[in-house]
C-alpha positions as CSV (number, residue, x, y, z in Angstrom):
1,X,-23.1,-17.9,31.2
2,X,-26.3,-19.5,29.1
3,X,-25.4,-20.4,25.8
4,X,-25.0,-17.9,23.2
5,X,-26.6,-18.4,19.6
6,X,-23.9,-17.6,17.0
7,X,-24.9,-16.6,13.2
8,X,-22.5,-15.8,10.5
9,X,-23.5,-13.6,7.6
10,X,-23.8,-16.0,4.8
11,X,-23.2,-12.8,2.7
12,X,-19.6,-11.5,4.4
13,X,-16.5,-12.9,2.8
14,X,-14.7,-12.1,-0.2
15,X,-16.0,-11.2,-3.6
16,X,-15.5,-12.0,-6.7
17,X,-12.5,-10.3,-7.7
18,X,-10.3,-11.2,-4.7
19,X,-10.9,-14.8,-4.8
20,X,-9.5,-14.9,-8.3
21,X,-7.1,-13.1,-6.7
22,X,-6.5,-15.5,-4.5
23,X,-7.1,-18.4,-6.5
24,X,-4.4,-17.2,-9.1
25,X,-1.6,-16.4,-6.1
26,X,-2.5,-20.4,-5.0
27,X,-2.2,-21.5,-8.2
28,X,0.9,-20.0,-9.1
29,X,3.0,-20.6,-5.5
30,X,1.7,-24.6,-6.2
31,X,4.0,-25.0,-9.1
32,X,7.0,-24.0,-7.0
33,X,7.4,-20.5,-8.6
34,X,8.5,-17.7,-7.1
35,X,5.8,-15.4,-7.0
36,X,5.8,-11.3,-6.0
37,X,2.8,-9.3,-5.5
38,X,2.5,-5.4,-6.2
39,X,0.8,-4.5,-2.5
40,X,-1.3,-6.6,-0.2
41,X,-3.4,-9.0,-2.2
42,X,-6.2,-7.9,0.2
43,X,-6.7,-5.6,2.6
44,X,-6.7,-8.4,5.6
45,X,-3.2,-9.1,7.8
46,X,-4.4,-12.9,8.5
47,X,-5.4,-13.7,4.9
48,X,-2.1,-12.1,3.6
49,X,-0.2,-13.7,6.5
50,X,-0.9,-17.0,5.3
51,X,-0.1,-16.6,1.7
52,X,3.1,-15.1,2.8
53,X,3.4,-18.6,4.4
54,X,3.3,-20.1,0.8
55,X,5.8,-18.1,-0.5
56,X,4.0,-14.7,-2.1
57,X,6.5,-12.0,-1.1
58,X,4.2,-8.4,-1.0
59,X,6.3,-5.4,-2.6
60,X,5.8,-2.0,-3.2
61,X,5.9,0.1,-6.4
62,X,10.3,0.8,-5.6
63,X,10.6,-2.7,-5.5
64,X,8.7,-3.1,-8.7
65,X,11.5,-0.7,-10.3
66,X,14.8,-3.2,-9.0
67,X,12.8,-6.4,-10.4
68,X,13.6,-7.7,-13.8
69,X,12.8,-11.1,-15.3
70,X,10.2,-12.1,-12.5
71,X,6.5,-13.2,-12.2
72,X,4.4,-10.0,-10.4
73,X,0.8,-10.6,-9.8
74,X,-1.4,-7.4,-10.1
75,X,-4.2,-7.5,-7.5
76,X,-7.8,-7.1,-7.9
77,X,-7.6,-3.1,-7.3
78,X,-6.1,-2.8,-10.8
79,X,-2.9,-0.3,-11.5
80,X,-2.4,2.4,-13.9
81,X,-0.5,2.1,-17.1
82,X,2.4,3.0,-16.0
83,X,2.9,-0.1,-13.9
84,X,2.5,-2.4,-17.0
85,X,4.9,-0.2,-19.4
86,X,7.5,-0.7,-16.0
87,X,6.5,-4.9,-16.3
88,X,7.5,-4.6,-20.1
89,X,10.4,-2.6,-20.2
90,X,11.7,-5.1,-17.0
91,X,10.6,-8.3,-18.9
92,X,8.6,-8.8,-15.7
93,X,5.7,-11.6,-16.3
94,X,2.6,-10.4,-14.9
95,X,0.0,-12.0,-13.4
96,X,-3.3,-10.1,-13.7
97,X,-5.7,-10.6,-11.6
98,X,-7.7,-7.0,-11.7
99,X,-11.3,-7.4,-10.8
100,X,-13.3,-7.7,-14.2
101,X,-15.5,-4.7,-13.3
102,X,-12.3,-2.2,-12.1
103,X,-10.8,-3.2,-15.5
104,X,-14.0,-2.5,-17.4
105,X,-14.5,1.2,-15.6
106,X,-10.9,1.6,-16.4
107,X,-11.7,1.6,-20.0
108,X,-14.6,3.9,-19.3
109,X,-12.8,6.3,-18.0
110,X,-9.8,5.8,-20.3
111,X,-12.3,6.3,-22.9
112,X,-13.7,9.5,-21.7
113,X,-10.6,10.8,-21.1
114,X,-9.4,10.6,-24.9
115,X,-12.5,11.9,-26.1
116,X,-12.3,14.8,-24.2
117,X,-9.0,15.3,-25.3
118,X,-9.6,16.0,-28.9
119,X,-10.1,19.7,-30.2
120,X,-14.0,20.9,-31.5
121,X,-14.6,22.4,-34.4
122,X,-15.6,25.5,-35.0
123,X,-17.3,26.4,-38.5
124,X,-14.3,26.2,-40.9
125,X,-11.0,25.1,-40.4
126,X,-10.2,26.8,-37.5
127,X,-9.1,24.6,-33.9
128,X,-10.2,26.1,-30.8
129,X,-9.7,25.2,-27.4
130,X,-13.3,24.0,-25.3
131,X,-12.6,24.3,-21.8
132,X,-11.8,20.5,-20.9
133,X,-14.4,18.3,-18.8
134,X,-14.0,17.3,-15.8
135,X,-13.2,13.9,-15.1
136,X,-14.1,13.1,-11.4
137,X,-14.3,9.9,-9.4
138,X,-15.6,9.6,-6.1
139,X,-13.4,7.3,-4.5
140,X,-10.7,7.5,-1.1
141,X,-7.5,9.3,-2.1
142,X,-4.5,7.6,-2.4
143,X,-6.3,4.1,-2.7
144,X,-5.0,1.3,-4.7
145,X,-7.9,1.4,-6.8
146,X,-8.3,4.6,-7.6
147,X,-4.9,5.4,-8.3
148,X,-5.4,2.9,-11.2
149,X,-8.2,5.1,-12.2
150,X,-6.7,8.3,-12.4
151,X,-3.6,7.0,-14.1
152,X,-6.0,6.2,-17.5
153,X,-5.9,10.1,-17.6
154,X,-2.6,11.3,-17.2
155,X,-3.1,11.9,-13.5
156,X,-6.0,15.0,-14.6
157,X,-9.1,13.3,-12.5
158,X,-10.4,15.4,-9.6
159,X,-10.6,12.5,-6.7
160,X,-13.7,13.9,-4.4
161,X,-13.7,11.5,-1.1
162,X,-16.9,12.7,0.3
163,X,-20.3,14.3,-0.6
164,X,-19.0,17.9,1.4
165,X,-16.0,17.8,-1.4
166,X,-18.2,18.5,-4.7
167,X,-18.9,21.7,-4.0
168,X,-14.9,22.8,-5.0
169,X,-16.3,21.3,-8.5
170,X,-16.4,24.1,-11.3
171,X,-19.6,24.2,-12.2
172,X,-19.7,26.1,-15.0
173,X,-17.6,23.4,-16.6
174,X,-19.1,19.7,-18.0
175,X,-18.7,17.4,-15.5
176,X,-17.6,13.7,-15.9
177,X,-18.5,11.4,-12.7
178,X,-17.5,8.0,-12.1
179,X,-17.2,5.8,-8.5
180,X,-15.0,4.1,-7.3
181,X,-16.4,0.6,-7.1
182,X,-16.8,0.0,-3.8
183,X,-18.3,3.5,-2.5
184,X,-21.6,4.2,-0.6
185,X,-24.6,4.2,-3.5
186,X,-26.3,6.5,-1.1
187,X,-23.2,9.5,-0.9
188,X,-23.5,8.9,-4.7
189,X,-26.3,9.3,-5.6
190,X,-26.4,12.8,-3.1
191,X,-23.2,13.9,-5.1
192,X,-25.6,13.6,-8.4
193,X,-28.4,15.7,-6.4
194,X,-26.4,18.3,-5.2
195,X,-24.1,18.8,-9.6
196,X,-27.4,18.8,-11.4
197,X,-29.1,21.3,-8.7
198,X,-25.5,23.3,-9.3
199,X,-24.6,22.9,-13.0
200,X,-24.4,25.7,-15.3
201,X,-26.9,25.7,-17.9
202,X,-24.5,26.1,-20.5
203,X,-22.5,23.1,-19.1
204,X,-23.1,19.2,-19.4
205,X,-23.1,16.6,-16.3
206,X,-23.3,13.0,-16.8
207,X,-23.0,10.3,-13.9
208,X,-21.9,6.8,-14.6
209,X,-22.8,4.1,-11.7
210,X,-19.7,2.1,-11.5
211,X,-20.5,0.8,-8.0
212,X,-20.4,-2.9,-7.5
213,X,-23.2,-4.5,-7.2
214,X,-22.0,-7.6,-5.4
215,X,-20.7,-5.2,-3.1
216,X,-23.4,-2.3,-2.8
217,X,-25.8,-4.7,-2.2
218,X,-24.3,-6.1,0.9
219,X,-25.3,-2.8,2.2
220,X,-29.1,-3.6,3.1
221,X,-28.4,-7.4,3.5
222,X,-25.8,-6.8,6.5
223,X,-28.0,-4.0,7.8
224,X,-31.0,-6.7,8.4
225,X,-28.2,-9.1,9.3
226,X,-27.1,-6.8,12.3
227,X,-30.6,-5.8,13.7
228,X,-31.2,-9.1,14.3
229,X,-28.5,-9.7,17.0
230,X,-27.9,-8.5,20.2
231,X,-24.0,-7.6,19.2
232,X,-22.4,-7.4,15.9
233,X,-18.6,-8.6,15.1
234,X,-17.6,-6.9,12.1
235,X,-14.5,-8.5,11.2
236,X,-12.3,-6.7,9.1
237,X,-8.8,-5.4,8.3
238,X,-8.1,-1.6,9.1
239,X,-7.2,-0.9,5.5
240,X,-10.6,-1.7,3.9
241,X,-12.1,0.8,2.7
242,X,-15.2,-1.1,1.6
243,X,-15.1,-2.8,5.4
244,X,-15.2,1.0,6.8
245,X,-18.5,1.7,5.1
246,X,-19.8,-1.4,6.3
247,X,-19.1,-1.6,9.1
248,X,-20.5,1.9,9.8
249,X,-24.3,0.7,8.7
250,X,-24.0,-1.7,11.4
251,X,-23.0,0.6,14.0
252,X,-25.7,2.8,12.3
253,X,-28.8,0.2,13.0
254,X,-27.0,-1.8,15.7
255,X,-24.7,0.3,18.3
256,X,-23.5,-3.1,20.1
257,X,-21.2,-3.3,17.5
258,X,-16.9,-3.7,17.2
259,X,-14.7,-4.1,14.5
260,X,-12.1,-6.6,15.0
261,X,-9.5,-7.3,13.1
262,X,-8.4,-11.1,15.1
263,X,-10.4,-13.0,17.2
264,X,-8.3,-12.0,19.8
265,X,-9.4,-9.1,20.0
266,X,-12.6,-10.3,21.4
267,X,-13.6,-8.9,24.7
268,X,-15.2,-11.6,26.9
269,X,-16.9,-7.9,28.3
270,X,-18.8,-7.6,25.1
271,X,-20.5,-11.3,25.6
272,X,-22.0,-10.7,28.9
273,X,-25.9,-10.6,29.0
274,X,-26.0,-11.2,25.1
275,X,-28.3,-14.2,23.6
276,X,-27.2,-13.5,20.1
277,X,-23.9,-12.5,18.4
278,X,-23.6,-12.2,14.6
279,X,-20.3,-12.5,12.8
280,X,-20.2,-10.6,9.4
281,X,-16.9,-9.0,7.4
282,X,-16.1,-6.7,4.4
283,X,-15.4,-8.9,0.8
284,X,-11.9,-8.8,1.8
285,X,-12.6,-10.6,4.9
286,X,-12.0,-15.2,4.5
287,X,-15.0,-17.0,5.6
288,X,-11.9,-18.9,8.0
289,X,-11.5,-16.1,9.7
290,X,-14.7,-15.5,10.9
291,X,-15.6,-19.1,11.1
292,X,-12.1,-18.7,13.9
293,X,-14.1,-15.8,16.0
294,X,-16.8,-18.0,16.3
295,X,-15.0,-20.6,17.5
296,X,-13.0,-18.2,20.2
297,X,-16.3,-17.5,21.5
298,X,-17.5,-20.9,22.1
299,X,-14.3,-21.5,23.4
300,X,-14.9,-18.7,25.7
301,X,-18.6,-19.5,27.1
């Protein structure tokens, strides 16, 4: 087999907020402390394999409940108040490490929620009821993320997951809508097409871009990235939803593509006849693992 050129997306790896993350989980397991984290630090089974070999024990939002007097680090998905009034009333310690920008759309929405809240006047004294906004964020259901989100309003937010799910809006109704941050740009911005083409005249529709740019803008880079190899190795764990949408634009502009979550998973198949393979990830995918897939494939040629 002739020698295969291997390139890895200088781009891939994590971003920002999980390698604070990360960085905060290190620092804390150095000192010797016992250290919990509320859900996977990142949505990658080797990354949270080997800080689980430092000593971070992963829990769930029961265990969180049966935990008192104990240091709980809050990943960079953010949670929603409730989780911190649960830390306080358990004297837990927390360790927040919530990405800067979640925590700053938090407060957005937070702030729109309370706003929308309070009763309008009419001429004189007398309180009367507006029909209340809609708060909506485009994000995936049940992610970590958005749950944080739609906990700054009481659980009211209508969660739409795709562009063919606005059209249960009520458009005769104002219409709040935020992203999550690490949604398609694209689907976004056809979501704001299709509300102000819809919107009652007599209703208002604002759109806030809370989409990452560190992350939307890995979008065109890893499409050029895959178009100039022969096959694509998008490494990434199952649970990311950011690694889901990118991995699709390289399957859209490269079909030699495969998601792989280990470097076992590599298909000695998939290397025959190819000159070129590039590695690339989601920003919850280390730079080590990747830097590992290459190495299985020179290993295999």
């Amino acid at each position: 087999m002739a020698k295969i050129q291997i390139e890895i997306d200088s781009g891939s790896g994590f971003c920002f907020g999980v390698t604070t993350a990360i960085r905060k989980a290190e620092e804390e397991l150095a000192k010797g402390s016992t250290l919990y984290c509320l859900g996977d630090i990142v949505h990658n089974g080797m990354e949270c394999e080997r800080l689980q070999k430092m000593g971070l024990i992963t829990i769930n939002h029961d265990d969180l409940r049966r935990l008192h007097g104990v240091k709980v680090l809050l990943r960079a998905h953010g949670e929603p108040p409730e989780t911190y009034e649960l830390a306080r009333r358990n004297q837990i310690e927390i360790i927040d490490a919530t990405c800067p920008v979640v925590l700053q759309l938090q407060k957005r929405i937070k702030q729109q929620y309370e706003a929308s809240q309070i009763p309008l006047l009419r001429e004189g004294s007398e309180k009367v009821t507006a029909p209340i906004p809609q708060l909506v964020i485009f994000g995936k259901k049940g992610h970590a993320e958005v749950l944080g989100l739609v906990g700054q309003t009481q659980s009211t937010a209508i969660v739409i997951e795709s562009f063919d799910e606005v059209k249960r809006l009520d458009f005769t109704r104002d219409i709040y809508l935020y992203s999550q941050t690490t949604k398609s740009l694209d689907e976004f911005h056809r979501i704001i097409d299709y509300i102000q083409s819809h919107i009652s005249p007599e209703a208002n529709f604002r759109s806030f871009d809370t989409i990452c740019r560190s992350v939307a803008n890995r979008m065109p880079n890893i499409s050029q990235f895959a178009v100039r190899h022969d096959l694509i190795l998008f490494v990434c764990g199952h649970k990311s939803s950011n690694g889901k949408v990118l991995f699709n634009e390289c399957l859209r502009v490269n079909p030699n593509s495969h998601q792989i979550e280990t470097p076992e998973e590599i298909q000695t198949q998939w290397l025959q006849g190819v000159q070129s393979v590039g590695i690339c990830g989601a920003t919850s995918t280390p730079k080590w693992l990747m830097e590992q897939c290459r190495d299985a494939i020179i290993a295999s040629t």
